[in-house]
PLY file of the C-alpha trace (Angstrom):
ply
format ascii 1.0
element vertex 211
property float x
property float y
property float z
element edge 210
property int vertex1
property int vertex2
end_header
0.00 0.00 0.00
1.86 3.30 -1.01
0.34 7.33 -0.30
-1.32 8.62 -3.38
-2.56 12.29 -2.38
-2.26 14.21 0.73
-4.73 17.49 0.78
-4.86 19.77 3.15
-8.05 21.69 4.12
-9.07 24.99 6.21
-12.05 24.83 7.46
-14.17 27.08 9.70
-16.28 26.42 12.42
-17.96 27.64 15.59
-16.63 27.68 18.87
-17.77 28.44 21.91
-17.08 31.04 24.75
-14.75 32.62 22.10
-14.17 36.40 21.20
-11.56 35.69 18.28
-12.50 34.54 15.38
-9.48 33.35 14.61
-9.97 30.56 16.87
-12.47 29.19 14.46
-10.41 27.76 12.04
-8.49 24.54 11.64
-6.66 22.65 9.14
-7.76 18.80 7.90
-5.78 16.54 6.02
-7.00 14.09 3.76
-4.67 11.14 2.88
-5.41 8.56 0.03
-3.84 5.35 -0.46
-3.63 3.28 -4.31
-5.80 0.66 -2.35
-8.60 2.62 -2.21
-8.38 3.79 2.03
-7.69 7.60 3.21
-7.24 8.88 6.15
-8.48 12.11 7.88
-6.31 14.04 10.10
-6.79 17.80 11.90
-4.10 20.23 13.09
-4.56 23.18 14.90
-2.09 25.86 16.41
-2.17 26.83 19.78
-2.52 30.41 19.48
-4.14 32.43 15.85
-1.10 33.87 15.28
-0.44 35.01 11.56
2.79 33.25 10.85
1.37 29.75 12.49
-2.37 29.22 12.05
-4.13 27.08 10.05
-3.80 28.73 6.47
0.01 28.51 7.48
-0.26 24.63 8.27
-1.93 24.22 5.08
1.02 25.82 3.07
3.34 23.78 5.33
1.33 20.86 4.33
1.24 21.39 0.54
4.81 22.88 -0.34
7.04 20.51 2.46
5.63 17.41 3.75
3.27 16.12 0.80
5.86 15.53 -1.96
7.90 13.80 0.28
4.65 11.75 1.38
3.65 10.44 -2.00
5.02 6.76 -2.60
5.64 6.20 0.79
3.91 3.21 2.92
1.07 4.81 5.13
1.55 1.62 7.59
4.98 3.09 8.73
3.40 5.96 10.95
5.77 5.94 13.40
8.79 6.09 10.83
7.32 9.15 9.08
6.56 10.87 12.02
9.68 10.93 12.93
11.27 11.86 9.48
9.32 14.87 9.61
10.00 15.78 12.79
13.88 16.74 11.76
12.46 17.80 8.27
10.35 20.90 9.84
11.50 22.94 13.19
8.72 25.71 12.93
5.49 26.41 14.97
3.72 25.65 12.09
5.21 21.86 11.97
3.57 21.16 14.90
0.12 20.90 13.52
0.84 20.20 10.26
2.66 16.91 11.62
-0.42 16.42 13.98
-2.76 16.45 10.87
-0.78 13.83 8.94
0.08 11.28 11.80
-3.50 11.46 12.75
-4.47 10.55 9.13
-2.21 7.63 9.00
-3.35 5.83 11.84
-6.72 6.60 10.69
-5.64 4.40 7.62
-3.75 1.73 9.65
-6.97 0.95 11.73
-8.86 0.67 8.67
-6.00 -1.76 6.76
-5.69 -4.07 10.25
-9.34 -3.81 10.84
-8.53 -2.88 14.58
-9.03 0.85 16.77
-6.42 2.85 16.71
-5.98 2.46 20.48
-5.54 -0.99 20.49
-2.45 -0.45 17.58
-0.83 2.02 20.01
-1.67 0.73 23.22
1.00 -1.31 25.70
-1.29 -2.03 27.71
-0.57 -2.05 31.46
-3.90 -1.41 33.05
-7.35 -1.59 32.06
-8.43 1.69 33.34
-6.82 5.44 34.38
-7.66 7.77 36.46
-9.09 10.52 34.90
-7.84 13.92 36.43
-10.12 17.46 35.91
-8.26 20.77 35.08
-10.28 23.32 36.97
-9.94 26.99 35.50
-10.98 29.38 38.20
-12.75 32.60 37.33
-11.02 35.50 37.42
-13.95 37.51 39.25
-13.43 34.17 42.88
-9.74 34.83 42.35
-9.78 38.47 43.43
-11.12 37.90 46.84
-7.49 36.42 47.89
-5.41 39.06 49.27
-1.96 38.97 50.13
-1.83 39.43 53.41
-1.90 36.28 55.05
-1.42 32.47 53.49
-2.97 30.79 56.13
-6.47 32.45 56.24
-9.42 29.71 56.14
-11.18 30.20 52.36
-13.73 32.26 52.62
-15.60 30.77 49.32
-15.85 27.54 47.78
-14.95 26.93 44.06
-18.31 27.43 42.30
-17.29 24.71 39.76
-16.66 22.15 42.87
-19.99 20.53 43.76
-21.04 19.84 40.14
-18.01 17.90 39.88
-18.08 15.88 42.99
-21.37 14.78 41.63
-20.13 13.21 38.60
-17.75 11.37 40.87
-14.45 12.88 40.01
-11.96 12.88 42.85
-8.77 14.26 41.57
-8.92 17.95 40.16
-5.84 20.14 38.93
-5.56 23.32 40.53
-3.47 26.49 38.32
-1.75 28.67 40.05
0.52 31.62 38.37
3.22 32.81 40.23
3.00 36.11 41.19
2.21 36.01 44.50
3.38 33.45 46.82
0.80 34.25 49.26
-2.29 34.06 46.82
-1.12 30.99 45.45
-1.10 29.46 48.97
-4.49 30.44 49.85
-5.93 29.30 46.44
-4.39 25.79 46.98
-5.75 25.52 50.79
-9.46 26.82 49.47
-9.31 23.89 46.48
-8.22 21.27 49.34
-11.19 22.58 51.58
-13.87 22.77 48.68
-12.75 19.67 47.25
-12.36 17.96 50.71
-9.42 15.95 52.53
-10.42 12.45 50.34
-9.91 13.79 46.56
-6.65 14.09 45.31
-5.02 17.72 43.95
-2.32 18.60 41.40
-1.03 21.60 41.61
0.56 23.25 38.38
2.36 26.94 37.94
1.46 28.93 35.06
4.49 31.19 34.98
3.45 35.16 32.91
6.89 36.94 31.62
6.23 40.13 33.60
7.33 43.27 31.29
9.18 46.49 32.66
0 1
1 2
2 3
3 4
4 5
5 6
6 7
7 8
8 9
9 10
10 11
11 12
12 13
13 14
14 15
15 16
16 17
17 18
18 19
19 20
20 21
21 22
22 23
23 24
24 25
25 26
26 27
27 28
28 29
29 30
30 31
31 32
32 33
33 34
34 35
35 36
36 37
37 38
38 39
39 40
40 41
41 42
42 43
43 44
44 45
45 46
46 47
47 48
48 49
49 50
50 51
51 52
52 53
53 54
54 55
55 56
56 57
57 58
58 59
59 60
60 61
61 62
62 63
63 64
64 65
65 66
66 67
67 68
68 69
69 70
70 71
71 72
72 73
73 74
74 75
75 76
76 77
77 78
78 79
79 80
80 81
81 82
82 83
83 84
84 85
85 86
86 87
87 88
88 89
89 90
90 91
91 92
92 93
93 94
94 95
95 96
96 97
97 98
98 99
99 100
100 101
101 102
102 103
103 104
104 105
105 106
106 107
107 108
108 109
109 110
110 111
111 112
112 113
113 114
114 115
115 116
116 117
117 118
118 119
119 120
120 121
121 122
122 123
123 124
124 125
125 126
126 127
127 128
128 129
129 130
130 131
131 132
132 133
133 134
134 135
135 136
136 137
137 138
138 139
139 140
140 141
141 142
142 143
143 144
144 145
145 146
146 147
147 148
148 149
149 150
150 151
151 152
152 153
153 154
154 155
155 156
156 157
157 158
158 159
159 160
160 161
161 162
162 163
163 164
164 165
165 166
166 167
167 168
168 169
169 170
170 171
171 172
172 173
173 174
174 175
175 176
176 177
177 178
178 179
179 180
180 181
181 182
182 183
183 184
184 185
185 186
186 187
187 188
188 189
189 190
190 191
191 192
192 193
193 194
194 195
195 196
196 197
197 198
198 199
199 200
200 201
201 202
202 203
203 204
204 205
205 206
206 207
207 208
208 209
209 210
């Protein structure tokens, strides 16, 4: 089975809770195969930036990795993926790389007749833990002050009880870095709304701050 085509699409579409409209967009990848199988994969950037959104993963697409694509055995994803990966060092080659591996294993399920999971998978357990990222609102974050890290919370995390009904017990809990203070009392109100038998992760979002 050899690659026959590889074309690259931007689409547009809605998304929600969004003010940019660049946001909207994405680029698909279709892959075809002399058998008769294609493959769909999607990229996206992580930011609509001009140089590195989806028209620029397109052009990626079309002028760098499909020529060298064409012949080449779709059942090798992992070989390819790789191959690009020192071919391409730009933003762009992120998603544009995304797009096509996704697209590949798309046509390697279809040739083994198996889900894609069970062609990646090593498996060592049956099932994970699943862990929720919980994004507070900016409006409960500015009732911290500075003044003292040890202060009970004074409010719960709105998002918390909704949650906690669905049965999740193990939440991720942002902080940013800067205040150490703040961050203290916004981990010790997430253990008290969550409660002393769910698990937390804490992560720090670091912001460049500018003289």
């Amino acid at each position: 089975m050899r690659i026959t085509s590889v074309t690259p699409y931007v689409v547009r579409g809605a998304l929600a809770n969004s003010n940019n409209s660049d946001w909207d967009y994405s680029c698909l990848v279709r892959i075809e195969t002399d058998t008769g199988l294609l493959g769909w994969g999607e990229g996206a950037s992580p930011a609509p930036q001009p140089d590195w959104g989806a028209p620029k993963i397109l052009e990626m697409i079309n002028t760098m990795f499909a020529p060298t694509l064409i012949g080449r055995d779709p059942t090798e994803p992992m070989v390819i993926w790789k191959e690009l990966q020192i071919l391409s060092e730009q933003k762009t080659s992120t998603g544009a790389i995304s797009a096509i591996d996704i697209a590949l294993w798309d046509i390697n399920g279809q040739a083994k007749g198996q889900p894609i999971h069970k062609l990646l998978r090593n498996v060592i357990r049956s099932r994970i833990k699943v862990c929720v990222d919980v994004s507070f609102d900016r409006f409960w974050l500015r009732q911290f002050s500075s003044d003292s890290p040890w202060q009970p919370a004074s409010a719960a995390i709105p998002e918390a009880q909704p949650l906690l009904d669905l049965g999740f017990d193990t939440f991720e809990v942002r902080i940013y870095g800067l205040s150490r203070e703040r961050d203290m009392q916004i981990v010790r109100a997430a253990r008290e709304t969550f409660g002393r038998t769910s698990s937390s992760i804490t992560t720090i979002q670091m912001y460049q701050r500018r003289s």
